[in-house]
N, C-alpha and C positions, 0 to 999 in steps of 0.2 A: 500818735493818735491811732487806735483801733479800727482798722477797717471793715468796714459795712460788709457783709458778703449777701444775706438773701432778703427781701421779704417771706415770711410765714407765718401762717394764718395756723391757730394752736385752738382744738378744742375738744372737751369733752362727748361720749356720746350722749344720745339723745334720753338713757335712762341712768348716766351716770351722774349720781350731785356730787359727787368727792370732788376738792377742791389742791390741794396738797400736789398731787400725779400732777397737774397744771404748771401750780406755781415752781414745781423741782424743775420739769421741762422748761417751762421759760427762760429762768435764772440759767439755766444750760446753755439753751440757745446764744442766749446774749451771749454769755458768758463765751459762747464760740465766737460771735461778732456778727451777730444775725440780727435782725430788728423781728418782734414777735409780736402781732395783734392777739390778745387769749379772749378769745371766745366766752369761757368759761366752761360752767358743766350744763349738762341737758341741752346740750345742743339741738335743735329739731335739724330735721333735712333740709326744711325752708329756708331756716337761718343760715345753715351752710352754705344751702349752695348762694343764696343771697350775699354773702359776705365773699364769696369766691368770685361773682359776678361784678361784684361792686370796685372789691380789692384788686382782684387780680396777682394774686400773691405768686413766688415763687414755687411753693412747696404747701401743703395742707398736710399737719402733722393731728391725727386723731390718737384720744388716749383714752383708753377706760382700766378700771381696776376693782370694777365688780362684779365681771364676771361674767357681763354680758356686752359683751364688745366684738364678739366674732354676729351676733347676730344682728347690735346694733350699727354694727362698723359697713356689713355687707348693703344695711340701709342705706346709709350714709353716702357710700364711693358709689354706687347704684342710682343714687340722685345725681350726686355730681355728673356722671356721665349722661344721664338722660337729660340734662338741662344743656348736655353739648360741650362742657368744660374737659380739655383735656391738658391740663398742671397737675403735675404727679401731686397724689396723695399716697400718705403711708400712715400704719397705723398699729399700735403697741400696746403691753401691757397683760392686764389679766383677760385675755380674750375669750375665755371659759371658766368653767367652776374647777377642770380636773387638773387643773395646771398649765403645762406649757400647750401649747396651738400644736394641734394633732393636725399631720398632711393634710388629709383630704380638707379639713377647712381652711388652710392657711391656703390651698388649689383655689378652691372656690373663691377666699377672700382676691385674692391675685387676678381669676377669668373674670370677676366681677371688676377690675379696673383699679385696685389697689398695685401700688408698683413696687412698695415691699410690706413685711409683716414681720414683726419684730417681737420677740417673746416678752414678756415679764421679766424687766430687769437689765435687760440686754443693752446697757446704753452702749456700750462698745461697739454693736454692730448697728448702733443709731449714726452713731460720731464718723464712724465706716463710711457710711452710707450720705453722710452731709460732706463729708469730704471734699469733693470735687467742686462743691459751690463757693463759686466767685465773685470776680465782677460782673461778667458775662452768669448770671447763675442759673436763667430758668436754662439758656441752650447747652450749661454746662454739665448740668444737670441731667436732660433729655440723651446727652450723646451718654452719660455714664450707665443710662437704664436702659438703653434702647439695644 
């Protein structure tokens, strides 16, 4: 039998309707042994951080791929923190129109309370980056980013 390692809460941002970047991510997760609530796409802030309140997940994995993800993303992790939630959130994908996440925003994306940022593509340093999550996953977790 397949052991369980995290809860995570999976979803798109708040201007993204792609639906696809989700269900790949999902299918992943499990696929690693994670249990995944998907949000969907168009996430508002509300429902975020609502569903991070309610859940209480291990991890909040945010995804966009249209190219406006570094500015919807900065909304997003910006809520979460001012609602008090602090379970890492990370967040991927096509984060601008020019390609890959240029410094200074993936900086911003990070001082804003994002705990990684992940390019377009990159699942390798997605898989990296879940690695550490166990049985124990939220404090396995917290010791691997802290």
């Amino acid at each position: 039998m397949r052991r369980r390692n995290a809860n995570i809460l999976l979803a798109g941002t708040t201007s993204d309707s792609h639906t696809w970047n989700l269900v790949y991510l999902q299918l992943l997760l499990e696929e690693l042994g994670h249990r995944v609530h998907n949000l969907g796409p168009c996430v508002t802030d509300d429902l975020l951080t609502g569903a991070c309140a309610a859940e209480g997940p291990d991890l909040v994995v945010l995804s966009s791929v249209n190219g406006h993800g570094y500015r919807d993303g900065l909304s997003a992790v910006r809520a979460v923190r001012a609602a008090g939630l602090t379970l890492p959130v990370v967040i991927g994908g096509k984060l601008g129109v020019a390609g890959a996440v240029d410094p200074e925003r993936r900086g911003r994306l990070l001082d804003a309370g994002c705990d990684a940022v992940f390019d377009d593509g990159d699942v390798q340093a997605l898989r990296v980056y879940l690695a550490p999550l166990g049985a124990a996953a939220g404090s396995a977790l917290k010791e691997a980013v802290a």
